[in-house]
C-alpha positions in Angstrom: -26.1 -27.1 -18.0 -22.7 -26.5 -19.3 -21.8 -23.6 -20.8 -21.0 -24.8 -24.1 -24.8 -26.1 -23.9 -25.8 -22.4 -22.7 -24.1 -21.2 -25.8 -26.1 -23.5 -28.3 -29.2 -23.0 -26.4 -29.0 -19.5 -27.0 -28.1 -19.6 -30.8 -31.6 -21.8 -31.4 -33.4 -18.9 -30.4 -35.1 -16.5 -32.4 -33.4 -13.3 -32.6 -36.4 -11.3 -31.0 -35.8 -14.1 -28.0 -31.5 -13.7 -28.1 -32.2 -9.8 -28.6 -33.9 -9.7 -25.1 -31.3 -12.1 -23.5 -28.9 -9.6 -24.0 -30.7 -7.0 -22.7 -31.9 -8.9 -19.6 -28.0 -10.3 -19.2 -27.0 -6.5 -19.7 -29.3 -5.5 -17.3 -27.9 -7.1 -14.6 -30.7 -9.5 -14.1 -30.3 -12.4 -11.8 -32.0 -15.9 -11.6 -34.3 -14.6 -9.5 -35.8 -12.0 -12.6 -34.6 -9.1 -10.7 -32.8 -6.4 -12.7 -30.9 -4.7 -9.9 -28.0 -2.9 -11.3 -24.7 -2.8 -9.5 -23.9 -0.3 -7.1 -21.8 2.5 -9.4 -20.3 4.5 -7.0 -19.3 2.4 -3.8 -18.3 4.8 -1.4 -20.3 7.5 0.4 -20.1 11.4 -0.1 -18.9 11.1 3.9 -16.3 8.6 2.9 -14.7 10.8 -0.2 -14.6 13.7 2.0 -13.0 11.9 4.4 -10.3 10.5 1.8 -10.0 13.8 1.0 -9.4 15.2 4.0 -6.5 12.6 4.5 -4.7 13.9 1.6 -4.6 17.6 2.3 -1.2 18.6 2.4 0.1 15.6 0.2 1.2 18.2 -1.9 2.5 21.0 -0.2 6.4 22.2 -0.4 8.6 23.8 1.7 9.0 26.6 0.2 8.1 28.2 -3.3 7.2 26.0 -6.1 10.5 25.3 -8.6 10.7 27.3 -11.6 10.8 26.2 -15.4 14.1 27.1 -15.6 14.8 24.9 -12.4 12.8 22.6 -13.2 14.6 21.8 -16.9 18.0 22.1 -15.3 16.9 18.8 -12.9 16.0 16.9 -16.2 18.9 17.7 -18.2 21.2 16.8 -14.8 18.7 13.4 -14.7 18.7 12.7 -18.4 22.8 13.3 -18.3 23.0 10.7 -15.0 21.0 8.5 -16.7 22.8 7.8 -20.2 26.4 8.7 -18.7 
């Protein structure tokens, strides 16, 4: 069945009849009439800890974290680079 064929199939339906195709469709329900949803979260607890783990430190600086004084000088010298 095409899915042109699907389409018009579906429209001959009474709406009580299209109302639960959406749902089942919504559902997640295969051919098979299970309505097994999708896995929402693919990664294990272990696995996001682990990730975790792997970016401690991603952040850390040198020394002291810049200032907003600092850190508004950088953007005026960038924004000054930029259009000069």
């Amino acid at each position: 069945m095409t899915k042109e064929e699907i389409v018009n199939e579906f429209w001959r339906l009474p709406p009580e009849e299209r109302e639960a195709v959406v749902e089942e469709i919504s559902r997640g329900g295969g051919a098979n009439g299970s309505s097994a949803k999708p896995k929402l979260h693919p990664y294990t607890i272990e696995e996001k800890l682990a990730a975790l783990g792997r970016l401690r430190g991603v952040f850390k600086t040198a020394g002291p974290p810049p200032t907003d004084e600092e850190l508004k000088e950088d953007y005026i010298n960038y924004l000054t680079k930029k259009y000069s």
